[in-house]
DSSP file (Angstrom, degrees, kcal/mol; ACC not computed):
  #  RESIDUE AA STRUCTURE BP1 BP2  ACC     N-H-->O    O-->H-N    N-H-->O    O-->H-N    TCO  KAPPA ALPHA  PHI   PSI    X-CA   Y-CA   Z-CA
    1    1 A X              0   0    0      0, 0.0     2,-0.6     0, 0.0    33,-0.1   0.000 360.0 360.0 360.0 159.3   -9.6   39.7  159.7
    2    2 A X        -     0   0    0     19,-0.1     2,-0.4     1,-0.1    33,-0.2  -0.840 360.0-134.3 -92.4 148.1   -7.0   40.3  157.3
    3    3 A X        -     0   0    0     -2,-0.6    16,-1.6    17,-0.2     2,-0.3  -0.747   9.5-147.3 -98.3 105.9   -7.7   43.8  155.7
    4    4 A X  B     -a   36   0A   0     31,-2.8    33,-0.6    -2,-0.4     2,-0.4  -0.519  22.6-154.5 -72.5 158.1   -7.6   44.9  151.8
    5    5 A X        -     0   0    0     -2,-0.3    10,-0.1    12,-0.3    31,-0.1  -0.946  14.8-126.4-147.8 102.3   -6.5   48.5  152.0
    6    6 A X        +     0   0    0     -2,-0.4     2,-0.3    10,-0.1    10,-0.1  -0.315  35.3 171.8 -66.3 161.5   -7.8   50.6  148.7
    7    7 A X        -     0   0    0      8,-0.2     8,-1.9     9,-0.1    -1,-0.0  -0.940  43.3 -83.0-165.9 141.9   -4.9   52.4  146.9
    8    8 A X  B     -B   14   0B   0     -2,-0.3     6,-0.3     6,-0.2     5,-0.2  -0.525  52.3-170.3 -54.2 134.6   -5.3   54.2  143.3
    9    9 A X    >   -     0   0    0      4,-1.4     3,-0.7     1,-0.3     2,-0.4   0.239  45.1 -41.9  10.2 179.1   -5.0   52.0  140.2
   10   10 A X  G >  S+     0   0    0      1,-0.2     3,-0.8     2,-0.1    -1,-0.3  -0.696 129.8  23.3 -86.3 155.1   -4.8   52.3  136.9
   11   11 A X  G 3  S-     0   0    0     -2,-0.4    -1,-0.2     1,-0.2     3,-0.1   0.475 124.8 -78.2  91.9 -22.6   -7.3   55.1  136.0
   12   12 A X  G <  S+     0   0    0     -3,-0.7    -1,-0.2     1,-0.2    -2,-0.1   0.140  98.1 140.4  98.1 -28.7   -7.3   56.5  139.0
   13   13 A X    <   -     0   0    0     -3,-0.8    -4,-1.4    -5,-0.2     2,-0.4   0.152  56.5-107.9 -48.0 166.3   -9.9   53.3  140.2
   14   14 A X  B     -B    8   0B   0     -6,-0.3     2,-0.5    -5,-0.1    -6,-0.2  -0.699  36.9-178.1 -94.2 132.6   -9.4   51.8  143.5
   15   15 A X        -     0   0    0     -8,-1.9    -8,-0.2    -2,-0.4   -10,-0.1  -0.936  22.9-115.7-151.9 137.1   -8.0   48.5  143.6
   16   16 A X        -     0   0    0     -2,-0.5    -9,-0.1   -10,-0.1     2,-0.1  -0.073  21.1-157.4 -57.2-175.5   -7.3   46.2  147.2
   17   17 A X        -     0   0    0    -11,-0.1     2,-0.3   -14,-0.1   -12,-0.3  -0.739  20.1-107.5-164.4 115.1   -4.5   45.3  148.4
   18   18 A X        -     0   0    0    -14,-0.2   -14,-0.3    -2,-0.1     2,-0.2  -0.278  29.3-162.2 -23.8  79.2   -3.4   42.4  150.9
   19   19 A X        -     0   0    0    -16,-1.6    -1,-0.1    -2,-0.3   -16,-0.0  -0.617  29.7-104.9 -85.1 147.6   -2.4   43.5  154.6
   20   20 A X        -     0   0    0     -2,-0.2     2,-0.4     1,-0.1   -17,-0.2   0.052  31.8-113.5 -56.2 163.2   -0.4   41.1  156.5
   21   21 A X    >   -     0   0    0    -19,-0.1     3,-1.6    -3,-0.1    -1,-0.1  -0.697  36.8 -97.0 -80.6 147.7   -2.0   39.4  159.1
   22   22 A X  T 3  S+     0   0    0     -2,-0.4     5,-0.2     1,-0.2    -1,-0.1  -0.339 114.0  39.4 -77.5 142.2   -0.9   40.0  162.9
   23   23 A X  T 3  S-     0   0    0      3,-0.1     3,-0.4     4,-0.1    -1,-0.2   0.306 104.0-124.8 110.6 -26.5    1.6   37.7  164.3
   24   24 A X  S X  S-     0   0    0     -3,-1.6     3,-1.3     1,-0.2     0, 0.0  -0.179  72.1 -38.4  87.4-156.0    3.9   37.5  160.4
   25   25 A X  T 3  S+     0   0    0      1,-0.3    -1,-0.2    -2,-0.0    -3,-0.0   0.486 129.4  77.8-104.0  22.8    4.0   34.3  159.6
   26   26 A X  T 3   +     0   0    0     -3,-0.4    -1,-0.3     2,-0.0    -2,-0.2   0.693  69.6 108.5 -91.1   9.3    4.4   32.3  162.5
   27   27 A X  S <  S-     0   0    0     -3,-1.3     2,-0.1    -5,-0.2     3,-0.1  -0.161  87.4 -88.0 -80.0 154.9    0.4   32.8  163.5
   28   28 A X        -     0   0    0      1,-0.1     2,-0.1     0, 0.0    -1,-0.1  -0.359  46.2 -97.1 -52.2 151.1   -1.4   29.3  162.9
   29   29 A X        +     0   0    0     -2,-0.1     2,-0.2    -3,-0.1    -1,-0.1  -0.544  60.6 152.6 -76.1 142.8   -2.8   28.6  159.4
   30   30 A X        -     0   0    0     -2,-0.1    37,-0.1    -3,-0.1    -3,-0.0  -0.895  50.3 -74.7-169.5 137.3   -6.4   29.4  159.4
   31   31 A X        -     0   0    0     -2,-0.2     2,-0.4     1,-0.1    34,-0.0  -0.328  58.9-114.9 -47.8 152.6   -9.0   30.6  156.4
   32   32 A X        -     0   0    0     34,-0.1     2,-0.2   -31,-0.0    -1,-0.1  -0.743  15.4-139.7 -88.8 141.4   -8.5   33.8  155.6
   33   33 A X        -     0   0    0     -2,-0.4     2,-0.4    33,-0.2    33,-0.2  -0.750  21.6-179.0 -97.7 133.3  -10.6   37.0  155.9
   34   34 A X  B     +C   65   0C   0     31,-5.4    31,-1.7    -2,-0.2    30,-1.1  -0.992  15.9 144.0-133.9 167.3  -10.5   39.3  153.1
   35   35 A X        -     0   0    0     -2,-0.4   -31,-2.8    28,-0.3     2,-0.6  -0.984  37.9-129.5-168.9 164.2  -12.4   42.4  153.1
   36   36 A X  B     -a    4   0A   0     -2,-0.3    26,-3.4    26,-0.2   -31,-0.1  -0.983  27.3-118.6-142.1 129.0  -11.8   46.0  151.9
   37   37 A X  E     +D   61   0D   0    -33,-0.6    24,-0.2    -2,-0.6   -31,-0.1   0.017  28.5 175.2 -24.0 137.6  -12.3   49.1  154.0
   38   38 A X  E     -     0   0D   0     22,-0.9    23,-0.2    23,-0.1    -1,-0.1   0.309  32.7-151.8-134.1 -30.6  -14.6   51.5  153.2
   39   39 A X  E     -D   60   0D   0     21,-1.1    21,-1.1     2,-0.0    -1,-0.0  -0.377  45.8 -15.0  95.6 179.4  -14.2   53.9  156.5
   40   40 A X  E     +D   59   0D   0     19,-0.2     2,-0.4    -2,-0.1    19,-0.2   0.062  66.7 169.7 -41.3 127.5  -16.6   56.4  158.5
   41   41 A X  E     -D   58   0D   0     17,-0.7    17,-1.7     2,-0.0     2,-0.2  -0.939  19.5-152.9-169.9 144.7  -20.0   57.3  156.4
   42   42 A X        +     0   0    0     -2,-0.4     2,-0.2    15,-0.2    12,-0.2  -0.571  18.6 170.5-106.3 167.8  -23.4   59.2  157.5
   43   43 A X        -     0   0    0     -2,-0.2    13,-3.7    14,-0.0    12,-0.4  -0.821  45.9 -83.7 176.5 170.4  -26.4   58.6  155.8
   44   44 A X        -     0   0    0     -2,-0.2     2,-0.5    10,-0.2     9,-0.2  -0.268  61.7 -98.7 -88.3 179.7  -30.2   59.7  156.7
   45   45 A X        -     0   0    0      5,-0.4     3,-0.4     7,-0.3    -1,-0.1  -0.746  24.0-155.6 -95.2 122.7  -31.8   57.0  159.5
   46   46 A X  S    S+     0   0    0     -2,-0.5    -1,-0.1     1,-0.2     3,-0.1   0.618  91.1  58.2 -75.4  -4.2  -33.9   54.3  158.1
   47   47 A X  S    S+     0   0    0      1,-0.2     2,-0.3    49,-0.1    -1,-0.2   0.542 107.3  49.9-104.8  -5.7  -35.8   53.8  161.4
   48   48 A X  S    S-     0   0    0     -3,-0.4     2,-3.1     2,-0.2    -3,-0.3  -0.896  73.6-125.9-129.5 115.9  -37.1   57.5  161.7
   49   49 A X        +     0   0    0     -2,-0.3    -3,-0.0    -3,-0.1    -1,-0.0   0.462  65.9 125.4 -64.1  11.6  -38.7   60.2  159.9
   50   50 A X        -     0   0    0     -2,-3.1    -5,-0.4     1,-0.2    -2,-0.2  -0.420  51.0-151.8 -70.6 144.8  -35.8   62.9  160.6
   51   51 A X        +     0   0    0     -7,-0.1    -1,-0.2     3,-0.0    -7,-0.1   0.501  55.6 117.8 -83.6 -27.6  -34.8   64.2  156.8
   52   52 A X        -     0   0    0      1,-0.1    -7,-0.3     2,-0.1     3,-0.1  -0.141  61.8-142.8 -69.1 178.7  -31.4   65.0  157.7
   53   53 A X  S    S+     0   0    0      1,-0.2    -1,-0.1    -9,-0.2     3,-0.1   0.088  88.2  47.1-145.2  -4.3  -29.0   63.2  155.9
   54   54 A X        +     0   0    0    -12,-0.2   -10,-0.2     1,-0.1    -1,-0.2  -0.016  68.7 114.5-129.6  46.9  -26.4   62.6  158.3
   55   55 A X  S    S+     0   0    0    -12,-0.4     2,-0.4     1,-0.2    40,-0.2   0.555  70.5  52.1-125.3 -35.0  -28.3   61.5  161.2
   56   56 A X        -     0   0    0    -13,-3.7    -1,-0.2    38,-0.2     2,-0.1  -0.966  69.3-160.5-136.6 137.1  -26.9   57.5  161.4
   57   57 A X  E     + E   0  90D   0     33,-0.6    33,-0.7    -2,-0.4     2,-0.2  -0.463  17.7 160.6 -98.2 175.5  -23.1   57.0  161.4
   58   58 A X  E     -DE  41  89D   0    -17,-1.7   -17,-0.7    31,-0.2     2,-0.4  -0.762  35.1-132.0-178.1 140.9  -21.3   53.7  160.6
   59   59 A X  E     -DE  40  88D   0     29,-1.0    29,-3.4    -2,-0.2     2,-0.4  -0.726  38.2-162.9 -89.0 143.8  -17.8   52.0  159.5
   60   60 A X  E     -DE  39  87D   0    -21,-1.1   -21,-1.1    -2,-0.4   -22,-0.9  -0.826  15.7-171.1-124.5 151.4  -18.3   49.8  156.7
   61   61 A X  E     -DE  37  86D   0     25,-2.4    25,-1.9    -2,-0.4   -24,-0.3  -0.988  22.8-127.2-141.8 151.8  -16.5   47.1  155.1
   62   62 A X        -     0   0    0    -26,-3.4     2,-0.3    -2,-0.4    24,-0.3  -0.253  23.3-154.2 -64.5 173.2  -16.7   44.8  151.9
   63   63 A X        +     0   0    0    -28,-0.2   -28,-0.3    -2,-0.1     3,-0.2  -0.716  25.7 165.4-155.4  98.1  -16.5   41.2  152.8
   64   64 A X  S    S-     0   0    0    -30,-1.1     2,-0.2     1,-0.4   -29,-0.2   0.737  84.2 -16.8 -98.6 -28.7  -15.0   39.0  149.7
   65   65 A X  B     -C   34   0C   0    -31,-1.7   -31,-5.4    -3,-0.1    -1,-0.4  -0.832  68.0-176.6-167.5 154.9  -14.5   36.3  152.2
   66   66 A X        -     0   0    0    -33,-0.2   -33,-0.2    -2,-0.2   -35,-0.1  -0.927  30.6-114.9-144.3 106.8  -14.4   36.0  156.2
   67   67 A X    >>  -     0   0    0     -2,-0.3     4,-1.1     1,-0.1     3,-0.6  -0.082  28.7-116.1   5.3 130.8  -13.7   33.0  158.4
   68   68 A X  H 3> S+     0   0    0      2,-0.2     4,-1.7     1,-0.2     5,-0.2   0.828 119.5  51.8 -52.5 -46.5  -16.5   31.8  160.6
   69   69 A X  H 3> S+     0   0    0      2,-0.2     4,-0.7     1,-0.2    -1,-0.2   0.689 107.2  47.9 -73.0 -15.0  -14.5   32.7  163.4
   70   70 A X  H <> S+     0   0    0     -3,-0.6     4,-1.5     2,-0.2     5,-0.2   0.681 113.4  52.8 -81.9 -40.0  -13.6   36.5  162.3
   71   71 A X  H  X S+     0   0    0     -4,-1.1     4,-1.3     2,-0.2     3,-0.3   0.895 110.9  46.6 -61.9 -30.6  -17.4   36.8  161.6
   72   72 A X  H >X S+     0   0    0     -4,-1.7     3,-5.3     1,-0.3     4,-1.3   0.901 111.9  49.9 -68.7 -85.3  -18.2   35.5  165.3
   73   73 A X  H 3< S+     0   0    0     -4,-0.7    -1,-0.3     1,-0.3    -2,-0.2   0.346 111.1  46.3 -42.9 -18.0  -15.8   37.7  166.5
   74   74 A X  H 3X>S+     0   0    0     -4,-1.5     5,-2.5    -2,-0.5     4,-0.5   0.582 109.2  60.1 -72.6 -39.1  -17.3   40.9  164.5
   75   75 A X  H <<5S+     0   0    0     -3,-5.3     3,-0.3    -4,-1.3    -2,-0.2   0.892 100.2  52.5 -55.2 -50.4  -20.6   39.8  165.6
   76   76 A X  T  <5S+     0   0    0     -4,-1.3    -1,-0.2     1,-0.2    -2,-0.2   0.832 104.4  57.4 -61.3 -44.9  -19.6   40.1  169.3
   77   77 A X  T  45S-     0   0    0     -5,-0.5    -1,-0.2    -4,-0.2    -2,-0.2   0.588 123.4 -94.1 -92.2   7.0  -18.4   43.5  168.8
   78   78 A X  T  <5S+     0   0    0     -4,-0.5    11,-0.4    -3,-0.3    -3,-0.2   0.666  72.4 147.2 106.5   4.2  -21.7   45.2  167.5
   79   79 A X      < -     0   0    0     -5,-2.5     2,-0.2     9,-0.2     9,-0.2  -0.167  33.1-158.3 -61.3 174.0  -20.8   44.8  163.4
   80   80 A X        -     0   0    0      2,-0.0     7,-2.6    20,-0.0     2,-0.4  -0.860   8.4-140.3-171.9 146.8  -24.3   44.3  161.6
   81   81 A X  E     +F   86   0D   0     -2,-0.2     2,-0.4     5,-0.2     5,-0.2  -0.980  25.1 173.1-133.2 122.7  -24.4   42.5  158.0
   82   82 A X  E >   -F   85   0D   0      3,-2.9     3,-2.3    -2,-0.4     2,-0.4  -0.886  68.6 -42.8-114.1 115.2  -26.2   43.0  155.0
   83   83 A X  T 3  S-     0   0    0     -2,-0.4     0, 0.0     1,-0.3     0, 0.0  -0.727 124.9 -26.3 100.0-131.0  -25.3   41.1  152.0
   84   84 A X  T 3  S+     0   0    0     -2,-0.4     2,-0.5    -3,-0.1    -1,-0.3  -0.099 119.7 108.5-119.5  17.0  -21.6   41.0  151.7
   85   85 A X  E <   - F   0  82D   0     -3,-2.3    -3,-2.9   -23,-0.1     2,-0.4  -0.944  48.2-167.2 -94.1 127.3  -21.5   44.6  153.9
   86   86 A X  E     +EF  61  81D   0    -25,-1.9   -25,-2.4    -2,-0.5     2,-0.4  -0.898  14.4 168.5-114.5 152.5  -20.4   44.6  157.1
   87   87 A X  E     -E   60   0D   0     -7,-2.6     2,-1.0    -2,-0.4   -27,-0.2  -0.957  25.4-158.4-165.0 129.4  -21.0   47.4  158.9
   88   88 A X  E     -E   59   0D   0    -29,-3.4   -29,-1.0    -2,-0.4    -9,-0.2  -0.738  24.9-133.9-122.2 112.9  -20.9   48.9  162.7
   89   89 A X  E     -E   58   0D   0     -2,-1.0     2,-1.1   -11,-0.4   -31,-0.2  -0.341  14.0-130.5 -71.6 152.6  -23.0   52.0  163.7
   90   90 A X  E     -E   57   0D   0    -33,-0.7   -33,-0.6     1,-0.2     4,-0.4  -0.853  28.6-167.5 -93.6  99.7  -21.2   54.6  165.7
   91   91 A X  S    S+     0   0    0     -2,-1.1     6,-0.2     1,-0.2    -1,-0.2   0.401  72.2  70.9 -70.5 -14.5  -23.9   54.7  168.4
   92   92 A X  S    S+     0   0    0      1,-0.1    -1,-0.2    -3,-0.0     5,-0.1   0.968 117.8  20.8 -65.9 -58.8  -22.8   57.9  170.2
   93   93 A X  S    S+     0   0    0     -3,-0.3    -2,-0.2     0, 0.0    -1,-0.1   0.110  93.8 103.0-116.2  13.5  -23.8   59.9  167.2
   94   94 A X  S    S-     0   0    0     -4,-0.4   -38,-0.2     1,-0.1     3,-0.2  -0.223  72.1-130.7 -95.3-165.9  -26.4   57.9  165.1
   95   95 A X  S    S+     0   0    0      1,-0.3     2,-0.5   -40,-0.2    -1,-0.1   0.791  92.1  31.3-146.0 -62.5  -29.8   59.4  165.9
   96   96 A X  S    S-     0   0    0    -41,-0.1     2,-0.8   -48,-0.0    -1,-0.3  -0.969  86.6-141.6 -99.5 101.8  -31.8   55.8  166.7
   97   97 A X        -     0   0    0     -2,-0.5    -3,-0.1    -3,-0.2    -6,-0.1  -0.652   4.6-141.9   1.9   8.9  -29.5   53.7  168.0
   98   98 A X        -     0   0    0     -2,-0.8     2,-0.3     1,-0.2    -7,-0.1   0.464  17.6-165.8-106.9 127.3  -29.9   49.9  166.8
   99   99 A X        -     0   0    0      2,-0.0     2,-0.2    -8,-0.0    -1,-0.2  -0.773  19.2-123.5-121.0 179.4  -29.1   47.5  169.7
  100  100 A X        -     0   0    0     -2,-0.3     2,-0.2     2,-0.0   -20,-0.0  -0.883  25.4-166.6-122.8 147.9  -28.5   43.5  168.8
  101  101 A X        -     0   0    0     -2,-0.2     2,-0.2     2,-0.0    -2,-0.0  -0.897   8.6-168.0-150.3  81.8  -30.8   41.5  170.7
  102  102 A X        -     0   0    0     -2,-0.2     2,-0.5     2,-0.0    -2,-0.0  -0.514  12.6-174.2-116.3-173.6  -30.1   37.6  170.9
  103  103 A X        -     0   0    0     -2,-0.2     2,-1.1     5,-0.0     5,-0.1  -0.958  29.8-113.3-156.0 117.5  -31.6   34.8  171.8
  104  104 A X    >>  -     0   0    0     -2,-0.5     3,-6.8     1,-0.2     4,-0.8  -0.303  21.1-157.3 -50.1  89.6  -30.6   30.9  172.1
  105  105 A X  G >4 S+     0   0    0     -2,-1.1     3,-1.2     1,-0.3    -1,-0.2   0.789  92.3  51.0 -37.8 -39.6  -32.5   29.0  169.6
  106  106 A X  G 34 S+     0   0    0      1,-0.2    -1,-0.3    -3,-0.0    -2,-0.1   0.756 108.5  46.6 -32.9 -55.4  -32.0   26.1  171.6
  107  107 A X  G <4 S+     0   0    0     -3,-6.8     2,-0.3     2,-0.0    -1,-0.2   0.307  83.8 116.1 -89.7  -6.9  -33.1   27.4  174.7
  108  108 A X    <<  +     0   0    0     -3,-1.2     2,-0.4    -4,-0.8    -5,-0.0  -0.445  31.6 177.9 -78.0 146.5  -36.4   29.2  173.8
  109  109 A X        -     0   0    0     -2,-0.3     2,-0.3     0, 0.0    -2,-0.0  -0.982  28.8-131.4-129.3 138.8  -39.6   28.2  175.1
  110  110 A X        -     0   0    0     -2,-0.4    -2,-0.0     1,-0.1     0, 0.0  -0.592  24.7-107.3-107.5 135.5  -42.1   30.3  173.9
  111  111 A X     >  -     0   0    0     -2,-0.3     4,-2.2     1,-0.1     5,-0.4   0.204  31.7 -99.3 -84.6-177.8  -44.9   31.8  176.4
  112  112 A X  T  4 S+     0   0    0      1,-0.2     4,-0.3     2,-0.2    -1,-0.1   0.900 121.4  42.6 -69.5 -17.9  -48.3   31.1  176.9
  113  113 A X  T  > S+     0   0    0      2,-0.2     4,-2.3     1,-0.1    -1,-0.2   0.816 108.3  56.8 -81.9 -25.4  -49.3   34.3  174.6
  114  114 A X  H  > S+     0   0    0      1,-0.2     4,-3.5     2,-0.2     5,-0.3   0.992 110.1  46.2 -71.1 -48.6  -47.0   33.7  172.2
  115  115 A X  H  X S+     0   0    0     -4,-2.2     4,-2.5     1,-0.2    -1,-0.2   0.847 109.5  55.0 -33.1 -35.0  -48.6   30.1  171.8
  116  116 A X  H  > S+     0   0    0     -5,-0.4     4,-2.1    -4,-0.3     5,-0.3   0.967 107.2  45.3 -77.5 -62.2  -51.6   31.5  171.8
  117  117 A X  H  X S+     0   0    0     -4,-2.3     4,-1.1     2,-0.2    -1,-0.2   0.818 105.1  65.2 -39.7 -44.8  -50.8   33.8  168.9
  118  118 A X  H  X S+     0   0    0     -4,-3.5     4,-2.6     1,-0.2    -2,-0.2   0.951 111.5  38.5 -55.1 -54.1  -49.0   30.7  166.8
  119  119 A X  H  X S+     0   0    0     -4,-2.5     4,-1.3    -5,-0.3    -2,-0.2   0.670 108.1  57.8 -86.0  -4.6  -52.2   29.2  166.6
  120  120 A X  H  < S+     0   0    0     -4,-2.1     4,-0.4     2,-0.1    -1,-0.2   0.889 114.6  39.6 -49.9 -48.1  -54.0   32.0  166.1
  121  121 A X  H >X S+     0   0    0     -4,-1.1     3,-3.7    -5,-0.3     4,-2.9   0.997 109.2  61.4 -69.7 -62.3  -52.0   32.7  163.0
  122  122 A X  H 3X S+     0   0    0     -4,-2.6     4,-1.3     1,-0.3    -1,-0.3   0.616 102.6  44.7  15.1 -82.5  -51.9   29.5  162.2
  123  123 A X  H 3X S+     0   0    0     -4,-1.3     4,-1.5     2,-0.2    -1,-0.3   0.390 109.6  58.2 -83.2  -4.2  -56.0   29.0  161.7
  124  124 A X  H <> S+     0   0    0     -3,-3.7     4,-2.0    -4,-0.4    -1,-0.2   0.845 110.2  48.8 -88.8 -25.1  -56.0   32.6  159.6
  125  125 A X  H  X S+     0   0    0     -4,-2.9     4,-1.7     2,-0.2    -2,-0.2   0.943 111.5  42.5 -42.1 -64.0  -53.3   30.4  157.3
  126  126 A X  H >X S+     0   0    0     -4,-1.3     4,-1.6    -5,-0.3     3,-1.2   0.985 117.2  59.3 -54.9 -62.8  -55.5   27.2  157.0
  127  127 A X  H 3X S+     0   0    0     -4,-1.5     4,-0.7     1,-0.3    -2,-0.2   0.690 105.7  41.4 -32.2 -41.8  -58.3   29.9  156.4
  128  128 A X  H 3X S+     0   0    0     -4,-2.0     4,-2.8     2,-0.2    -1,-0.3   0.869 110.6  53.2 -83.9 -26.9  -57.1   31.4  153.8
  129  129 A X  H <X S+     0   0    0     -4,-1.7     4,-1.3    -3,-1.2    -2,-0.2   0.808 111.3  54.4 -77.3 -12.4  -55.9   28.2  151.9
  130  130 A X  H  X S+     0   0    0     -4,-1.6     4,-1.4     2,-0.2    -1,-0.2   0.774 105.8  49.9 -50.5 -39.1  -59.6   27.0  152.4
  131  131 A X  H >X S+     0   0    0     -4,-0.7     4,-2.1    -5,-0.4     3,-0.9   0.994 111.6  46.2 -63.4 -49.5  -60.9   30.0  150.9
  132  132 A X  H 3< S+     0   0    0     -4,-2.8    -1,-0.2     1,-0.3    -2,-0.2   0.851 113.6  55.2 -46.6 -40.0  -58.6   29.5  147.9
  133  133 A X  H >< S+     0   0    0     -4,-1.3     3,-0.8    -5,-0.2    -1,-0.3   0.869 102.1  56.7 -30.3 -61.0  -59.6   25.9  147.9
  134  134 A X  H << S+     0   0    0     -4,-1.4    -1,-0.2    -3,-0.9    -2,-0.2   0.565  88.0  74.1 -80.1 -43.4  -62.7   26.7  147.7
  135  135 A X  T 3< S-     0   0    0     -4,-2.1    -1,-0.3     1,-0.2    -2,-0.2   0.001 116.4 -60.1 -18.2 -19.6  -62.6   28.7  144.8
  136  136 A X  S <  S+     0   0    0     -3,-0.8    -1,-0.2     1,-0.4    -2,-0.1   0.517 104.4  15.7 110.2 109.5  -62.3   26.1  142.3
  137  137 A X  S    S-     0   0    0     -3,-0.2    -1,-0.4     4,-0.1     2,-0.1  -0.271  96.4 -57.1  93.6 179.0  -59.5   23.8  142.2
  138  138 A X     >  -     0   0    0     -3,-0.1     4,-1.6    -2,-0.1     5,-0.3  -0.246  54.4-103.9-103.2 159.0  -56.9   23.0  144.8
  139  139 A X  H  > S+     0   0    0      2,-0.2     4,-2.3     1,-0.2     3,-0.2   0.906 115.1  54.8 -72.8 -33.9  -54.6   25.7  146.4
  140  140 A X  H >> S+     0   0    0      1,-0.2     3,-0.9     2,-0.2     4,-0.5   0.998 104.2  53.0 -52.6 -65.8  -51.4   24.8  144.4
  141  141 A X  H 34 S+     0   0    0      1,-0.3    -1,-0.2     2,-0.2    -2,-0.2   0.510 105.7  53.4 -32.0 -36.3  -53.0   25.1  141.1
  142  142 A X  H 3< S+     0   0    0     -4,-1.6    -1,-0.3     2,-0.2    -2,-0.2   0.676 104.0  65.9 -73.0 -56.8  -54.2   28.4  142.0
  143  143 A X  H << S+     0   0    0     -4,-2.3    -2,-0.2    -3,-0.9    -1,-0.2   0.830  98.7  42.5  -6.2 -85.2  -50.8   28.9  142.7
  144  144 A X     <        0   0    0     -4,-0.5    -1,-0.3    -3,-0.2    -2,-0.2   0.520 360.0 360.0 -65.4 -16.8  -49.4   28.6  139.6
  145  145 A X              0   0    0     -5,-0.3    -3,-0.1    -4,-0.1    -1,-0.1   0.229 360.0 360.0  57.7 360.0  -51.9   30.5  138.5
């Protein structure tokens, strides 16, 4: 992706800045990725009770807009998204690890407990909108309250 790079403003604020793309300008025309930098940051682990405060590491980024094909390609390499943050934990030194785990929607078939479980859940679903039913008036209504 092509890379904003903060530099002081007026004010002292932080304000992007463009970096070329590799390749100058004979590279193919393609959307552009813009994103701004944020660098190296600790922060306590959300997956564990440890208090310390530096405990999971991670490079971070802004994401103002990304290609499908830069996003892939972030994806691939262990980057993690929330929102419009993109973000890769430094796994040497983070304290619980988070590994990416995926699976080809296409290609699942789902096992004989998991079936078993779908329909489990299922009839406690129907149950409860019966109860609600049941209650006076229709489940929507109820709803709306």
């Amino acid at each position: 992706p092509r890379v904003l790079a903060a530099r002081p403003g007026q004010g002292g604020a932080m304000t992007p800045r463009l970096l070329p793309r590799e390749g100058g300008a004979a590279a193919a025309p393609m959307p552009e990725s813009v994103v701004l930098d944020h660098g190296m940051s600790a922060s306590s682990c959300g997956y564990c009770d440890t208090t310390a405060e530096d405990t999971f590491a991670s490079h971070g980024m802004w994401v103002y807009h990304m290609s499908v094909g830069d996003y892939q390609g972030l994806l691939d390499r262990g980057w993690r998204r929330s929102g419009q943050f993109m973000y890769k934990p430094e796994m040497a030194v983070t304290c619980c690890p988070p590994y990416t785990i995926r699976l080809p929607a296409k290609e699942f078939a789902p096992t004989k407990g998991q079936r078993k479980l779908l329909r489990k859940f299922e009839r406690h679903l129907a149950a409860g909108l019966e109860r609600r039913r049941g209650a006076g008036g229709d489940a929507r209504s109820q709803a709306k309250g």
